[in-house]
N, C-alpha and C positions, 0 to 999 in steps of 0.2 A: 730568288736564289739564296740559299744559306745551306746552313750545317744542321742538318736535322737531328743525326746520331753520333754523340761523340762517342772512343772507344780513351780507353784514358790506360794506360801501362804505367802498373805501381810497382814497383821495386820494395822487396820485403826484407823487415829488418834494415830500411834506409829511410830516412826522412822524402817526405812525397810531399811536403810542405808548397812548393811552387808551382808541380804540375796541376796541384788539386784547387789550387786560389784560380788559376787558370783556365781549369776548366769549369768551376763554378760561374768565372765571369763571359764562356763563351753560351752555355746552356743559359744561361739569363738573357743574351744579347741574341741568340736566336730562336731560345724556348725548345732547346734539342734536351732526345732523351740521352743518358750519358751511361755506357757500359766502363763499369770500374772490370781490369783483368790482371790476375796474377800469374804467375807460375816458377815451376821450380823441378830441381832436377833431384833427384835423390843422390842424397850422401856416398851409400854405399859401394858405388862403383869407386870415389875417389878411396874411402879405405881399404878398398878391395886392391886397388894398386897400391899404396905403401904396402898392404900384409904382402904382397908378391914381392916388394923389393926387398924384405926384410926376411923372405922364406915361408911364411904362415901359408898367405895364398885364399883364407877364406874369411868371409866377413862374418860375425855371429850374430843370431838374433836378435839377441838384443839392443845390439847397435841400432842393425836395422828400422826396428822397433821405434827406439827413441828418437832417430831422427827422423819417423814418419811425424811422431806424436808434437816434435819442437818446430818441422816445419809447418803441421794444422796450425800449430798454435799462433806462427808466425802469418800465418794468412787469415786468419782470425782477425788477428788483433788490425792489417791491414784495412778487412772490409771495414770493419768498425769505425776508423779513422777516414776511411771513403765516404761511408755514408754521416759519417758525424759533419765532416769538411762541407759535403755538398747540399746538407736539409737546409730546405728555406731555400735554396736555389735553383733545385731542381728536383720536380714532383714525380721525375720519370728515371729511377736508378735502375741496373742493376748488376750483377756480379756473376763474373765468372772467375773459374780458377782450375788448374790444373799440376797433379805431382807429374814428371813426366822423364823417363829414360833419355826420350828424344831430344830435337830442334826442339828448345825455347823459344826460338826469333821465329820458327816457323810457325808454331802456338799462336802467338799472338798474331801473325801476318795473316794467322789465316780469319780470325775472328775478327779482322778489319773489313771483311764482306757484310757485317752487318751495319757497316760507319760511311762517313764521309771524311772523316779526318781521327787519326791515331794521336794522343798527346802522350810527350815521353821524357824523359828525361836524361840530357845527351854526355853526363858523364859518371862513372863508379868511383866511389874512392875507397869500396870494400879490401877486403885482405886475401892472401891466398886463398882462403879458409872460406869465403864469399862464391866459390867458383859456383857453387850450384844455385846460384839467382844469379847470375851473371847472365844479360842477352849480348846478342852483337848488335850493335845497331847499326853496323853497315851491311849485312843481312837484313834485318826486320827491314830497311828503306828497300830494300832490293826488291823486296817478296812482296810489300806489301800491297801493290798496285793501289794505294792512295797516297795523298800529299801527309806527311810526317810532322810536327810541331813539336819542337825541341824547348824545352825549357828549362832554364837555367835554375839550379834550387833554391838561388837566392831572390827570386823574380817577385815583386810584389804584387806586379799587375798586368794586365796587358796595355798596353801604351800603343796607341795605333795614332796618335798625333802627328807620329813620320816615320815612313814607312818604305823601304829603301829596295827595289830589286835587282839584283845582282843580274846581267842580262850578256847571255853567247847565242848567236844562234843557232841552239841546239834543240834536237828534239826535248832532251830536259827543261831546259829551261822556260821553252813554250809551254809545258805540260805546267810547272813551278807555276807561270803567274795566271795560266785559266784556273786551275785548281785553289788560289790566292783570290779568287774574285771577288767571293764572300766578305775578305778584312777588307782590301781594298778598296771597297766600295763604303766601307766607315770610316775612312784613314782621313785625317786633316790634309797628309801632304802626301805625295806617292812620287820618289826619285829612279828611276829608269838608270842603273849605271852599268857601261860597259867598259871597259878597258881594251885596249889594245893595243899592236904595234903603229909606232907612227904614221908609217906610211896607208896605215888602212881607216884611220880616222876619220874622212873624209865619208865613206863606202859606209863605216859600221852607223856613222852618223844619221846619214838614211837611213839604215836599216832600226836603229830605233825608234827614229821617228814613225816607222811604219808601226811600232809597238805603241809610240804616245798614241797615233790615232786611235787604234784600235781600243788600247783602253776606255777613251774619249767616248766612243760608242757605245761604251757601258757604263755612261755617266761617271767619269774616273779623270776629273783632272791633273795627269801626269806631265812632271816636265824631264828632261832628260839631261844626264851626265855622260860623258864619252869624254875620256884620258887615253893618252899615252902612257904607255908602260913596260917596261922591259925587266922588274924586279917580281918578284913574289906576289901574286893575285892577291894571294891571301890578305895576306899583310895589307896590302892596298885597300882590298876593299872593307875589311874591318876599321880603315883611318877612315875611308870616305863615310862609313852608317855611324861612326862616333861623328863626323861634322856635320853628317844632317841630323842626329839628336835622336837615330834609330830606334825605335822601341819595337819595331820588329824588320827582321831581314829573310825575303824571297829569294831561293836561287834554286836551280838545277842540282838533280845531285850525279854525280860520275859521268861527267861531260865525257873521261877517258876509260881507258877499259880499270877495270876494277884493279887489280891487280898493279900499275900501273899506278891508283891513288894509294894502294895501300904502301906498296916499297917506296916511294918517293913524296909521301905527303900529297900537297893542292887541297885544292878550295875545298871538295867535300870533305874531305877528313879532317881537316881543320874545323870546319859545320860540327861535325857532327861530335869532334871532343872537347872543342873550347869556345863556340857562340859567346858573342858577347852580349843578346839579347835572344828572346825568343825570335826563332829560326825555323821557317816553313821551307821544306823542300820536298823536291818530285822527283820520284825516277820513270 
C-alpha cells in the first residue's frame, strides 16, 4: 500500500517552497508519479465590478488582454519552479493548469481523480488584489473525496518520527487514519489522541483501544492518549502533537456541519488555517 500519484496544488505568484520539498520527498519514499496543478480566475470580472461601482460598467480589451498575458506568465514561471524543485526526484511529472471563470477549489477537486493524495498549502497571506488565485480550502477538502495534506510554507521536511492522530468517533475520522496508512506505517511513533468529557473516559478509552488494535493489524505499533477536556479542542490538541514532537498530525475534517465550523471556529478550521505541522485530513 502507498501513494502511487501525488496531485500537488501551487499557488501562483506565492512561494510553493514547502509543498514542493514535500512532495519531492513523498514521490522518493514511494516512487509515485506527481501531478504539479494550477489555476486561476480571470481579473476581469473583479474590474468589471469596480467600473460598475464607479459608473463605467465595462471592462476594455486590453485589460482583459494583459491579465490573460500576466497570469500565462505567472503559470509559467510556476511549472518551471515545479519541475526545477522535483528533477532528480521524480522521473514521472506532469502539469496541468487552467484560466477559469468558475470554482477554483472545484478544478482542482476534480483532478484529484487521478491521485491518491492532494498536497496544499493551508494558508494565503495574498492582498485583496490576490482574489483570483485564491482557493477555499474548506471546499477543495469537501469535494475532494481524497485525504488532503496541508503543508505549512516554512516546512523543511516531512518528519514522520512522531506522528500524532487526532481520534472522534466519526465517520471522518475513520476515513483520516485508513487513508493515513501509507505514513503510518513509516512513522517512528504513532500517538492515538482523543479528548473528551470526563465522564466518558472510561467508554472513549475502549474505543480507542479498538483503533490501537486495529492499527496493530497493519503492522502499526500505536499507543493511546485519552484526556479529559472541557476547553477548546483545538487548542488542546495542538499542546498535545507539540509534547509528542509531531511532525505530522491526522484528523477528521468537519466532525459538525460545515457551516457550524465556519461561524464558530473548531478543530477543522483551525487544520486548515493555522497547522502547526504538516496536517492529513479526510472528509
Amino acid at each position: 500500500m502507498g501513494f502511487k500519484t501525488l496531485l500537488v496544488h501551487l499557488r501562483l505568484g506565492a512561494p510553493n517552497d514547502g509543498v514542493l520539498r514535500i512532495a519531492g520527498d513523498l514521490a522518493e519514499r514511494f516512487g509515485a508519479h506527481v501531478i504539479g496543478v494550477a489555476v486561476s480566475q480571470p481579473m476581469a470580472p473583479l474590474y468589471a465590478a469596480v467600473q460598475m461601482a464607479y459608473g463605467t460598467g465595462m471592462v476594455s480589451e486590453d485589460i482583459t488582454e494583459t491579465d490573460r498575458k500576466l497570469t500565462e506568465k505567472r503559470i509559467a514561471e510556476t511549472e518551471e519552479r515545479f519541475r526545477a524543485a522535483l528533477a532528480g526526484r521524480c522521473s514521472d511529472l506532469e502539469w496541468r493548469w487552467t484560466i477559469t471563470p468558475n470554482s477554483r477549489s472545484q478544478y482542482v477537486a476534480r483532478q484529484v481523480r487521478t491521485a491518491d493524495l492532494l498536497i496544499t498549502c493551508p494558508v494565503w497571506n495574498g492582498s485583496s488584489l490576490d482574489q483570483s488565485q485564491k482557493v477555499s480550502l474548506g471546499d477543495m477538502v469537501m469535494l475532494a473525496g481524497r485525504p488532503v495534506l496541508l503543508v505549512p510554507p516554512e516546512t523543511p521536511q516531512l518528519d514522520l518520527g512522531s506522528v500524532v492522530v487526532g481520534w472522534k468517533d466519526t465517520r471522518e475520522a475513520r476515513r483520516a487514519v485508513s487513508d493515513a496508512l501509507p505514513l503510518l506505517k513509516l512513522a517512528g511513533r504513532v500517538t492515538v489522541v482523543s479528548l473528551t468529557a470526563a465522564a466518558e473516559v472510561a467508554t472513549v478509552t475502549r474505543r480507542v483501544g479498538d483503533v490501537i488494535a486495529w492499527l496493530g493489524r497493519h503492522g502499526i505499533a500505536a499507543e493511546a492518549r485519552v484526556e479529559a477536556s472541557s476547553g477548546a479542542e483545538q487548542v488542546r490538541l495542538k499542546a498535545v502533537a507539540q509534547e509528542c514532537g509531531a511532525g505530522l498530525f491526522v484528523g477528521g475534517a468537519y466532525g459538525h456541519t460545515r457551516m457550524r465550523e465556519w461561524v464558530t471556529g473548531g478543530v477543522t478550521m483551525d487544520l486548515l488555517m493555522h497547522p502547526n505541522c504538516p496536517t492529513l485530513i479526510s472528509h
